[in-house]
Every structure is written in structure tokens, then in C-alpha cells.
N, C-alpha and C positions, 0 to 999 in steps of 0.2 A: 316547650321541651327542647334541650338543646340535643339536638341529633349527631351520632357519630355512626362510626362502623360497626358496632354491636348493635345497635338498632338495625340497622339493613338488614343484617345477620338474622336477626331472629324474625322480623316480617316476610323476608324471602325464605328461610325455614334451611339455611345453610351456615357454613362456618364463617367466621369472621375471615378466616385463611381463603375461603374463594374465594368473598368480595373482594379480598384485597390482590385475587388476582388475576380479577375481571377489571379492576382500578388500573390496575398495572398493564390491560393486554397479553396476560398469559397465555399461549394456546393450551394449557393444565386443562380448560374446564371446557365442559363441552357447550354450544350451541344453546342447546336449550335452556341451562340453567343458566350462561352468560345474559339469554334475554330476560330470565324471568328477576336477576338481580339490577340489570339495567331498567327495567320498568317500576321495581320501587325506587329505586334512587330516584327517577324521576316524581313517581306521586310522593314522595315525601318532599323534594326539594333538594336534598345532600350533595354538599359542595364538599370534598375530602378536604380535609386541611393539610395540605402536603409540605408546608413547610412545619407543624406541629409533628408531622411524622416524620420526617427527616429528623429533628433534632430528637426525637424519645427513638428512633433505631439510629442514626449519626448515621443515617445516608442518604445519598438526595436523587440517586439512583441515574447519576448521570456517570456516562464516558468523554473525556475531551479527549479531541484531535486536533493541534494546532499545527498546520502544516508551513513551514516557513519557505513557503512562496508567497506572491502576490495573487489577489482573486484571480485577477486573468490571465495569470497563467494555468492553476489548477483548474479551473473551467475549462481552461481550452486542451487537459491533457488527458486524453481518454483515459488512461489508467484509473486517475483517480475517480471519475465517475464509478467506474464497476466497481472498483473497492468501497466505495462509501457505501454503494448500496448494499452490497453484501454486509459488510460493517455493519448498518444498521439494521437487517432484517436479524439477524444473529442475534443479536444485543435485545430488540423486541422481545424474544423468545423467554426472556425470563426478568421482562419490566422492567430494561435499562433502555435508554435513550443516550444516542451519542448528541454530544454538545461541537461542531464543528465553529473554528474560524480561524484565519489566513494571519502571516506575519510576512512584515517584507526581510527579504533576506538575510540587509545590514544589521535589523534592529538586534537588542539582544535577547538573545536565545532565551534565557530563563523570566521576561520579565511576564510572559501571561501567565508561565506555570507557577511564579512567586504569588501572581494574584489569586488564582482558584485555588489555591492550597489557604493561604492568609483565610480567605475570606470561605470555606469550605464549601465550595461552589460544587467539583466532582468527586466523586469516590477510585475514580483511577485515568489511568493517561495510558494512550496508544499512541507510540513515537514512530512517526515515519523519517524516512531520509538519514539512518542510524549513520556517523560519523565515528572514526578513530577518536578517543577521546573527548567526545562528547561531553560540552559543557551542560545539558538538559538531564543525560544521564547521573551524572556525579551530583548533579542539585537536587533530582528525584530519590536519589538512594542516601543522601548525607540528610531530606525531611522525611524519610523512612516513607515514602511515597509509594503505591502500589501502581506499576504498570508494566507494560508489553511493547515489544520492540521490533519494528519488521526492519530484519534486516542483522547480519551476524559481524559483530567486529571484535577482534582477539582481548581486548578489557571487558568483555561483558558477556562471560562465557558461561555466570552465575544467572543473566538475569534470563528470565522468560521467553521467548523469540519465535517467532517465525518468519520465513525467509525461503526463496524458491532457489534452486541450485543454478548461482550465476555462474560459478565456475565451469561447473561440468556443460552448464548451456551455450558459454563463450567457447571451451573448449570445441564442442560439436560444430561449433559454426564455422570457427577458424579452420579445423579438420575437412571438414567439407571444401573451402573452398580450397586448400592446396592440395587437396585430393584430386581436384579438376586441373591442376598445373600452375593457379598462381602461387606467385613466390612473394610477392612486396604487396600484401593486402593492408591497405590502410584501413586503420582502427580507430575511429572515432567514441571515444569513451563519454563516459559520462562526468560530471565533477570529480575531480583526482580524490579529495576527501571524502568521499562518499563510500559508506563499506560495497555498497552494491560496484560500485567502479572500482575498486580494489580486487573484487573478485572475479570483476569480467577482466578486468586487463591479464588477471595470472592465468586463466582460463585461455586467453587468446596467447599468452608466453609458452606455455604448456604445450599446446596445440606444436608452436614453431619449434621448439626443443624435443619434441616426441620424433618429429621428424628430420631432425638432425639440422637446420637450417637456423642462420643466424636472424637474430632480430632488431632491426633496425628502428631506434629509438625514435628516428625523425619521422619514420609512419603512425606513432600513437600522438593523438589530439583528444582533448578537453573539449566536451562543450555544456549545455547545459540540459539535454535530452529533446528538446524541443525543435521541429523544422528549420527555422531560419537558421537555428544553430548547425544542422549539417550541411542545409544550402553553401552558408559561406563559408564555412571552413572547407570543403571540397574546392569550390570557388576560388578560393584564397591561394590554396595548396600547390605549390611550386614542385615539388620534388615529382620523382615518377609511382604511379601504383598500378595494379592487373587487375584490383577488385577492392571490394569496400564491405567493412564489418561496422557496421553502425550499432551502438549499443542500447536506443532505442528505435520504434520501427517510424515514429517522428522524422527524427535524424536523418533515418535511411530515405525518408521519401523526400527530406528537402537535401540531398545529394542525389537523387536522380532527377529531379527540378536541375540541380547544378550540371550534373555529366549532359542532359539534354540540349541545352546553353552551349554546352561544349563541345556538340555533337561528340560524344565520348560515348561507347556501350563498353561495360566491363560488370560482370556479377555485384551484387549488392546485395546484401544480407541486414536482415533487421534485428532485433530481440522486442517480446514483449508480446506480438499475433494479436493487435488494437481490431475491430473491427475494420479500419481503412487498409489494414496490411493487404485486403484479399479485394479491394475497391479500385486500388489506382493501376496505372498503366504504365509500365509492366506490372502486374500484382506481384508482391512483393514477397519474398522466400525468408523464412526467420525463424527466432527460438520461441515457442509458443510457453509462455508461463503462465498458470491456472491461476490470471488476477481475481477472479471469484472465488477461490478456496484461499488464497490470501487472505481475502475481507475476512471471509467468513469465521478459518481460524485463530484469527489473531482478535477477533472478537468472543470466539470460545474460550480462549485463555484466557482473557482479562474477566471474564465470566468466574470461570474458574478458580484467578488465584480472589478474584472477591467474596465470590461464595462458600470456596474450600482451603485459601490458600495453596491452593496447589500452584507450582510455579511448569506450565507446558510448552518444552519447545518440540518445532518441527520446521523439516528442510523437503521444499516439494521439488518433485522432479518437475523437470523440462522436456520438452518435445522441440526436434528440429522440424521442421516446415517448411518442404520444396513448391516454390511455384517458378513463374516468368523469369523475376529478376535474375536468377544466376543460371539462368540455361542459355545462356549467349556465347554465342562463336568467340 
């Protein structure tokens, strides 16, 4: 006899709809009837045919995330840990699995999403690191492709999004610190193309034009969110500053590695609140953004517009975060 899911179905004495979503890991079913369908699957043998059901419902019930770093860097960047896992615990929730892997920066942008679409690999895409004019975006919306975007930039105001308030977070930090009396706060940003760096830099312009004071173009820097990257640019930094807005809390700890070196103390401000932020010495004062409700929702979305079409954005608050680093003489 050849066995499928209506056989299980009827020896466990339930619908085809639980097994299939005790297959999937749904939390829908409870405990006891998840074991009583797992133990005929087992005395019968039944191996689901998942690629047979992929093609009779046309989906394979995965999420890709291709993050265009290198592995070692997203390994080494706390962010992305919390968010994957959240990401996937979400997705779990209703029998999607996310499909993660890495691109290096150069390559181009569209060639893994050309292959999972060609070859119907996923059923939608969760885009990190949203860019002005995104070449990923315009390829996903021109193959009528379903996905989600963390991260808001002013062409993509149709699609999907969630995204945590960088503006009003860069604003709070910069406020802060010229509220304590500096004046020339170096601003270490993140990639200039990046919507997330877009919004902290207006955020931290905001801040200096609220208070009536000019802003000088030779205090913002580029780096690439990562330690070594604020190490040396502080390091590097010739002109004069009172204090340091690092736009991630990386950045910020490899600029007080730097100001150390330089026996230099001046406040220093993070964004992000990584686990390390509240570890090093001085522990480090910053904009704390809910990277767990990130994951989570931007994997409800993509839930979402797969399941209902429905297209959901949201913009999460921030929290500032007083410790050591900017309570200095």
C-alpha cells in the first residue's frame, strides 16, 4: 500500500489539516494529539513527500534571507544573531523555515535572488540592509516577487517594511550629548547608502539645528558598523571633537579602544544596546532598538502577505540608554 497523509489521518482518527500540522511544527495542535500522530507516522513508516506537496500547493514553505555580508562578518555582528533567531522562531509558528546565506558585498546583488525565484526554491524574501534605490528591490517587484524589508527608504513607501525609529534615536543621542555642553560631536555613521544611515545622520542634523548650532560636515564619517571600523576612524581623525555618536555600539567600543590609546576621555554614545554595550569598560550609554521585535515582526509580515496578502508595515520606538561612557568630566 502506498501511504500518504490521508492514511495517517484516518489511523490517528484526526484530520488531514493536523497532520499536516504536526509535519509542519505548528504550535495549532496540542501535545497529546502531536504524539499520538507522531507515533503512527512512525508504525507505519511515512516519509511526507515534500517535494510532491510543494508542487500540488506551489510552495515549499521556505523564507530566504540573503544578507550581503561575508560569513564572518555577520557571525561576528551581534545584531544579526538576535534577529535570526527571532526570525526563525516566528516563521516556525505557522511551518515556514527560513533558508539563510551570506554574499560578499562586491558580487551582485540580484544573482541569488535570480536563482531561488528561476528555480522556485522560496516562497518569499526578507531584505535586510534596504538601500536608496535598490537594485534587489526593483528585481523582486519587476518578478512580482513577494517580500519584506527592514528598513524604510523614500522609493519603497508601497512595499511592506519594518524598521525601528533611527531618526528619532539618532536624534535622542545627539540631544543628549549637547545637552551636556559638547558642541563638535563626531558622528560616525554607518555606510552613507544605507536607508538605516540616511536616517541616523538626519536624526543627528536635526538634533544640531534644533539647537540652533552649525554643523560641520568634517565631523560625520562612514564606516562600516563594525569595531575596527570606529577603532580607526577615531584613530585616523585629525580634526578636533568633545564627544562621539557612534551609529552602532561595535563602532562605539572600537573608538573607546581608540580614545584609550589616546589617553583621550570624552562621552561616547552607541545605537543598537548588543549585549557587549553594558560588558565593556566604561559600559557603554546608547539607543537601545528592540532587535527581537525586529526579527520577530518582519517575520509576521512576510507570514502575512504569504498567507493573506496582506502587505504590514511598522516603525518601532527606541529607547536612550544612560551608563559610564558619557558621564565624564
Amino acid at each position: 500500500m502506498r501511504l500518504n497523509i490521508a492514511e495517517v489521518a484516518k489511523r490517528a482518527g484526526v484530520s488531514t489539516a493536523t497532520v499536516s500540522r504536526v509535519l509542519n511544527n505548528s504550535p495549532l495542535v496540542s501535545r497529546r494529539t502531536r504524539e499520538k500522530v507522531l507515533e503512527v507516522i512512525k508504525e507505519l513508516g511515512y516519509v511526507p513527500n515534500h517535494v510532491a506537496r510543494s508542487l500540488r500547493s506551489k510552495k515549499t514553505g521556505l523564507v530566504a534571507t540573503i544578507i550581503p555580508y561575508s560569513a564572518d562578518y555577520v557571525f561576528n555582528f551581534p545584531y544579526f544573531s538576535i534577529f535570526i533567531r527571532e526570525v526563525t522562531k516566528r516563521l516556525a509558528e505557522d511551518g515556514y523555515h527560513l533558508l539563510l546565506t551570506t554574499e560578499e558585498p562586491d558580487d551582485d546583488p540580484v544573482r541569488i535572488y535570480r536563482t531561488f525565484l528561476d528555480r522556485k526554491i522560496v516562497d518569499g524574501f526578507i531584505i535586510l540592509d534596504l538601500k536608496e534605490n535598490d537594485e534587489r528591490v526593483k528585481f523582486l517587484k519587476d518578478r512580482m516577487a513577494k517580500f519584506v524589508v527592514v528598513g524604510r527608504a523614500k522609493d519603497c513607501d508601497d512595499l511592506p517594511s519594518v524598521d525601528t525609529d533611527n531618526m528619532s534615536g539618532a536624534y535622542k543621542a545627539t540631544s543628549y550629548l549637547l545637552d551636556r555642553g559638547c558642541r563638535r560631536v563626531l558622528f560616525i555613521n554607518g555606510p552613507k547608502e544605507h536607508s538605516v544611515s540616511i536616517w541616523r545622520k538626519e536624526g543627528y542634523k536635526a538634533a544640531y539645528k534644533k539647537k540652533g548650532l552649525k554643523i560641520e560636515k568634517s565631523l560625520i564619517l562612514n564606516g562600516d558598523f563594525m569595531e575596527t571600523s570606529g577603532y580607526e576612524l577615531v584613530k585616523n581623525f585629525r580634526g578636533r571633537f568633545d564627544a562621539i555618536f557612534a551609529a552602532s555600539d561595535l563602532m562605539a567600543i572600537g573608538a573607546l579602544k581608540a580614545l584609550k590609546e589616546m589617553n583621550r576621555i570624552v562621552p561616547v554614545m552607541g545605537f543598537d544596546d548588543i549585549p557587549q554595550a553594558s560588558m565593556v569598560t566604561p559600559t557603554l550609554s546608547t539607543i537601545r532598538q528592540p532587535i527581537d521585535r525586529v526579527g520577530y515582526e518582519v517575520a509576521d509580515s512576510i507570514v502575512s502577505y504569504l498567507e493573506k496578502g496582506e502587505k504590514i508595515s511598522k516603525v518601532l520606538d527606541v529607547e536612550l540608554i544612560i551608563r559610564e561612557s558619557t558621564e565624564v568630566d
